[in-house]
C-alpha positions as CSV (number, residue, x, y, z in Angstrom):
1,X,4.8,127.9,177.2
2,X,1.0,129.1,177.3
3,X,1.0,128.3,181.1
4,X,4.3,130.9,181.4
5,X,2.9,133.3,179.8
6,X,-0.6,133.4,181.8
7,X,2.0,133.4,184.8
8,X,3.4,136.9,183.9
9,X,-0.2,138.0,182.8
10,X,-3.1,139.6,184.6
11,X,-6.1,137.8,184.3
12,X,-9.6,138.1,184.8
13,X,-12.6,135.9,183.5
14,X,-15.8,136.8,181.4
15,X,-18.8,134.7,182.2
16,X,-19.5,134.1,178.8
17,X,-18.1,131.8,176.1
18,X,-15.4,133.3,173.7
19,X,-18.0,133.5,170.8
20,X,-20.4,135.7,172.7
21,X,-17.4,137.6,174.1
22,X,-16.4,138.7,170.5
23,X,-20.0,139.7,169.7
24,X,-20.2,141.9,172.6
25,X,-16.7,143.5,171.7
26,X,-18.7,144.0,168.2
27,X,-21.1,145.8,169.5
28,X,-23.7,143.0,168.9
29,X,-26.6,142.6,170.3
30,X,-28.6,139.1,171.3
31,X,-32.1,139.2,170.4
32,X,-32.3,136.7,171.9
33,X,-29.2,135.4,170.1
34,X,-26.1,136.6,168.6
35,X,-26.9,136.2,165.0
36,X,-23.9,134.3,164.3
37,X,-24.8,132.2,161.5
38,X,-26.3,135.5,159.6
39,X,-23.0,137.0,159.7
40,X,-21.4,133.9,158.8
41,X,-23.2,132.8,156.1
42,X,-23.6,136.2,154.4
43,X,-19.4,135.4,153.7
44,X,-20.3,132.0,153.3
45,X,-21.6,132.5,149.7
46,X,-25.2,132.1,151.2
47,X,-27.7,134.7,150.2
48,X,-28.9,135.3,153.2
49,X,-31.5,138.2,152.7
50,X,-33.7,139.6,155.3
51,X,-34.2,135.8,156.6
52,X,-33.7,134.3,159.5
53,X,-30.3,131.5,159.9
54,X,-29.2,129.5,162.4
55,X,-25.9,127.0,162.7
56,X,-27.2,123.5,162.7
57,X,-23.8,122.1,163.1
58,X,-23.3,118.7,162.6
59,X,-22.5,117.0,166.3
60,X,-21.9,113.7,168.0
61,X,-24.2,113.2,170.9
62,X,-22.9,110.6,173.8
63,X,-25.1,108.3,175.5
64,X,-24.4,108.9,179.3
65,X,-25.6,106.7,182.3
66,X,-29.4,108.7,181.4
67,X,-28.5,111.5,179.6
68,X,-26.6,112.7,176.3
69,X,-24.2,114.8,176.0
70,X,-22.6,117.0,173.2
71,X,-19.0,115.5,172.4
72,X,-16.3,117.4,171.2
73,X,-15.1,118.1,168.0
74,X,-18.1,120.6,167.5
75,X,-18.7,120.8,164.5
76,X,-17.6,118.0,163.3
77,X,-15.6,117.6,160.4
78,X,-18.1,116.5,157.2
79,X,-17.0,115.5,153.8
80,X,-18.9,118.3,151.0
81,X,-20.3,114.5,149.4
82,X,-21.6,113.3,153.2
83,X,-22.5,117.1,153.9
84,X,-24.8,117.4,150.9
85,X,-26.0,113.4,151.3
86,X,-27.2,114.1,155.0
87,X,-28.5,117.5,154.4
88,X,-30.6,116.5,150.6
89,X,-32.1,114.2,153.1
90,X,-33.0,116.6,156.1
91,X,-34.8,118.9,153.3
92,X,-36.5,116.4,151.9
93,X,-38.5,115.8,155.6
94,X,-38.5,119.2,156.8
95,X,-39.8,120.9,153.2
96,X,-43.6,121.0,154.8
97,X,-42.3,122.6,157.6
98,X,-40.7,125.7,156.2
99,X,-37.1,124.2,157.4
100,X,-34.1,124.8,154.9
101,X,-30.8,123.4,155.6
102,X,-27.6,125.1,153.3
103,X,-23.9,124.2,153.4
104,X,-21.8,127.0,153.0
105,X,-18.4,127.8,151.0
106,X,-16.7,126.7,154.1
107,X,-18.6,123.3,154.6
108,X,-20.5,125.0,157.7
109,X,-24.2,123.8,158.1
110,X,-27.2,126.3,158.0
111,X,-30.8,126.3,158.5
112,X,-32.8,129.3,156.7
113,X,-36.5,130.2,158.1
114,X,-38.8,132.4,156.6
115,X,-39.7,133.7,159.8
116,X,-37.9,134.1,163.0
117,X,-38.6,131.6,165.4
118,X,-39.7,132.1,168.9
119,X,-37.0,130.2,170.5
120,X,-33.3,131.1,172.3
121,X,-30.8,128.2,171.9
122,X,-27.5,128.0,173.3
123,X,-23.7,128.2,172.1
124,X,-22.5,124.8,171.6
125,X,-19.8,125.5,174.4
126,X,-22.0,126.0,176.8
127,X,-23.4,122.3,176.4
128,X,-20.4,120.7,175.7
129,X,-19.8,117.0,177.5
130,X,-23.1,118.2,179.9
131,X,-26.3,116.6,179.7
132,X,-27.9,118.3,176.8
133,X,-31.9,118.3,178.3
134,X,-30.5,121.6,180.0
135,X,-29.5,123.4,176.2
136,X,-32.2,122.4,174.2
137,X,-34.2,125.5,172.3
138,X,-36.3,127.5,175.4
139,X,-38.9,129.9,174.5
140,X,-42.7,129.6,173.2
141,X,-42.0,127.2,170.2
142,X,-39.7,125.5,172.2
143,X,-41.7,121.7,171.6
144,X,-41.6,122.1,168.4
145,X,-38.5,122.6,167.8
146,X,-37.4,119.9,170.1
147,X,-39.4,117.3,168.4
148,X,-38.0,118.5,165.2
149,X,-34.4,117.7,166.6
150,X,-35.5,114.4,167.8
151,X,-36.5,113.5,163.9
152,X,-32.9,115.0,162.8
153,X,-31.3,112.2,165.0
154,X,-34.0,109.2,163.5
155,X,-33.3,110.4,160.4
156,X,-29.4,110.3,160.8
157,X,-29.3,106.8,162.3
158,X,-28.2,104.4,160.1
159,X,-27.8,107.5,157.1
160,X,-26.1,105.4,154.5
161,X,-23.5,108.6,154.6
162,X,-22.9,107.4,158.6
163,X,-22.2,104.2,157.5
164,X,-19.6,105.0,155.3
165,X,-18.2,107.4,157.8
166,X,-18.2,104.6,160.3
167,X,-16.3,102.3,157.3
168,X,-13.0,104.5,157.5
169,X,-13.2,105.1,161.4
170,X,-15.1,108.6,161.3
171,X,-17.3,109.6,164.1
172,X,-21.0,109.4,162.9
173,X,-23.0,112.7,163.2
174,X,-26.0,111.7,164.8
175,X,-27.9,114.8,165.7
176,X,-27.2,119.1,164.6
177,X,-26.6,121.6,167.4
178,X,-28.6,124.8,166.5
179,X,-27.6,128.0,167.7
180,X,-26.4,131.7,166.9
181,X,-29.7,132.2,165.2
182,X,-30.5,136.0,164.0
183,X,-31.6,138.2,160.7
184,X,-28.5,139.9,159.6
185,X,-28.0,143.4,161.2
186,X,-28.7,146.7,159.8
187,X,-25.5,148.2,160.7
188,X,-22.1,146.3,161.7
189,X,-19.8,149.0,160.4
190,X,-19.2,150.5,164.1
191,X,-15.4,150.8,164.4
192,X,-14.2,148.5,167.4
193,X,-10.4,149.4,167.7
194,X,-8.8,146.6,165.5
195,X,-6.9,147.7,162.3
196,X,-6.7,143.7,161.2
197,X,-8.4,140.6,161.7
198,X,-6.4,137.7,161.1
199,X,-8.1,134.4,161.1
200,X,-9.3,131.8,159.4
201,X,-13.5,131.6,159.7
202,X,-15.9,133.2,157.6
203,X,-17.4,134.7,160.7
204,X,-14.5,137.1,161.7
205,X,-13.9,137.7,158.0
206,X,-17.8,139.3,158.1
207,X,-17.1,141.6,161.2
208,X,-13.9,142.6,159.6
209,X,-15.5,143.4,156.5
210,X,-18.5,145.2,158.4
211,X,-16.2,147.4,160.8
212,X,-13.8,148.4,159.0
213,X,-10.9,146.5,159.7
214,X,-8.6,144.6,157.3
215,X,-9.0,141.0,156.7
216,X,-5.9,138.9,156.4
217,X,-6.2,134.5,156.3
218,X,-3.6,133.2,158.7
219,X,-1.7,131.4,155.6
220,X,2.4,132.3,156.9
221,X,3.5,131.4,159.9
222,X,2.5,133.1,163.0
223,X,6.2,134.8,163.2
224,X,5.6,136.1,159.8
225,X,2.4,137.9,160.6
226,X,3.6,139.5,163.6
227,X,6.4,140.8,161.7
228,X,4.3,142.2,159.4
229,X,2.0,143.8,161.5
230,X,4.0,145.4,163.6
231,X,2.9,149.2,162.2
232,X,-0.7,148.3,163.3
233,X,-2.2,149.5,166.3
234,X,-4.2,146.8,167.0
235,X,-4.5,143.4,165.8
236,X,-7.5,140.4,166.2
237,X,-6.0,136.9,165.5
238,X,-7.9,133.7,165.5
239,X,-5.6,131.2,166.2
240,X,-6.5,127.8,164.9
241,X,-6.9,124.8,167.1
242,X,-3.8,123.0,166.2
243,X,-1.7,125.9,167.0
244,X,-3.1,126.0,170.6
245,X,-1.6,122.7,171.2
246,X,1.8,123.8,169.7
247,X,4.3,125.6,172.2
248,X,6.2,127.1,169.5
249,X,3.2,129.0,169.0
250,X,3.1,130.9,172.8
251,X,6.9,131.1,171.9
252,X,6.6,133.2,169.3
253,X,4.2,135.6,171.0
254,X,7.3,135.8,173.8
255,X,9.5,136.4,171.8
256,X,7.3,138.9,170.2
257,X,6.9,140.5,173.7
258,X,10.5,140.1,174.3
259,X,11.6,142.0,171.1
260,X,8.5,144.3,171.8
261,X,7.0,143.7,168.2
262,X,4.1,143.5,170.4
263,X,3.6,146.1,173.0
264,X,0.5,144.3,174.6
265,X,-1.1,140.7,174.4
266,X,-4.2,139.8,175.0
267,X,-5.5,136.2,175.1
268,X,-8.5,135.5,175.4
269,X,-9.2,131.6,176.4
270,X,-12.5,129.5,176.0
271,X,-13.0,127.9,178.9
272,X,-16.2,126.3,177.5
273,X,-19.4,128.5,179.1
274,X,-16.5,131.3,180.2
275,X,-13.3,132.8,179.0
276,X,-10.3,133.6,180.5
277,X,-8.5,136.9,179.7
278,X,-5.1,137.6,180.3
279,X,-3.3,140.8,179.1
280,X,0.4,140.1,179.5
281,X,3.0,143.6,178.5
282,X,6.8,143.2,178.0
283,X,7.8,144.6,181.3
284,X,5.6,141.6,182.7
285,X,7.6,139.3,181.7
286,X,10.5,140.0,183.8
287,X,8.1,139.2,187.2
288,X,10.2,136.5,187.9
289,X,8.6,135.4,191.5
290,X,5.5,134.2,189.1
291,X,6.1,130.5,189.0
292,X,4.5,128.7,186.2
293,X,1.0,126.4,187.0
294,X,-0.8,123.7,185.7
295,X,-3.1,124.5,183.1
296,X,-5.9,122.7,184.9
297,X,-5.1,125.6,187.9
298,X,-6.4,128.5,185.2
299,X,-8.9,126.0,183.4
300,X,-10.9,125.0,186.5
């Protein structure tokens, strides 16, 4: 059903991935990242202060033929009782070094830093199944940095909360993936057209909070929120990952289109380092000479 509708649609792509695209439609500014894990954490039940925060989220590395590369899931998903095992342990090491990593409300994975850090890292989907020697932190401190991600991985291996991760078939997490570092903003309450954010991350419920919009958590189905949100001019929703893979999801935003409780969709699709948009209207969705494609024909 997704590939129909991106048939009817009209699409461009944005060479960026979908996180960064959301910043920029937030009016934030990379310097010389998005501070994503400020924003994040400040909802996160973190006291996040005039300090600087990066997401060190917990990852998988692959060993390739003479490389590694980042696996998906990313994050992965941690147990709060591994989480806090893995991270005493981290903080423990990296005290004489000024590094502080925090777990969130959410589970998410933080480091805190007195002082900003002359580095630039990369999203996570911009390194994702490539070798990773190309995404590592650039910038003046970069070495240190790097050697301080090679000890995360020695002290991972073999952490007794891997082992009992491996014992019931989990992946291990064997490394962090830093990124979205930043102090949090002065101002976020620039108004950026959306009357509601739904979703379901701490991150969006930040920028709704900061500009204005209303927060909702995606907690009915999707056909109930559309049905309530038809009076709204405009309307953000985060779709979680197992509704991507469902068709009666894209169903429900035709029929949606069909019934015109929506007046114009816009998806916007990670396609790991860039994102497809397409912007599909009810009258677009009687183009019948637009045949339906693969996915991999849009995804490519």
């Amino acid at each position: 059903m997704l590939a129909y509708l991106l048939s009817k649609a009209n699409i461009s792509y944005v060479d960026m991935p979908l996180e960064a695209l959301v910043c920029e439609q937030h009016h934030l500014t990379p310097v010389p990242d998005y501070p994503i894990a400020a924003i994040a954490a400040a909802e996160d039940g973190l006291d996040v202060g005039g300090a600087y925060w990066l997401r060190a989220d917990p990852v998988h590395l692959v060993l390739q033929r003479d490389s590694f590369s980042l696996s998906e899931p990313c994050p992965l998903s941690v147990s709060r009782e591994h989480g806090q095992a893995m991270i005493l342990s981290l903080n423990q090491h990296f005290e004489q070094d000024g590094l502080k990593f925090c777990i969130g409300n959410s589970d998410a994975w933080y480091l805190y830093l007195a002082q900003p850090p002359q580095i630039k890292t990369a999203l996570p989907a911009m390194a994702m199944g490539k070798n990773i020697a190309h995404f590592m932190p650039q910038g003046a401190d970069a070495s240190p940095w790097v050697a301080y991600l090679n000890e995360v991985q020695m002290l991972l291996h073999g952490h007794a909360a891997n082992v009992a991760r491996e014992q019931v078939g989990d992946i291990v997490v064997n490394s962090v993936w830093l990124s979205g570092g930043g102090v949090m903003p002065e101002r976020l309450n620039i108004q950026v057209g959306f009357d509601y954010i739904v979703a379901h991350h701490v991150f969006y419920q930040e920028l709704a909070r900061r500009s204005g919009a209303v927060y909702q958590e995606m907690s009915t189905t999707l056909q109930d929120t559309i049905s309530k949100l038809t009076q709204q001019s405009s309307v953000r929703l985060q779709l979680a990952q197992e509704m991507l893979l469902e068709d009666d999801t894209f169903q429900t935003l035709v029929d949606g289109l069909q019934t015109r409780k929506i007046t114009q969709l816009v998806i916007n699709l990670a396609c790991y380092e860039k994102t497809l948009v397409a912007k599909v209207k009810p009258i677009d969705l009687y183009k019948f000479w637009r045949k339906s494609k693969p996915m991999s024909v849009y995804l490519a």
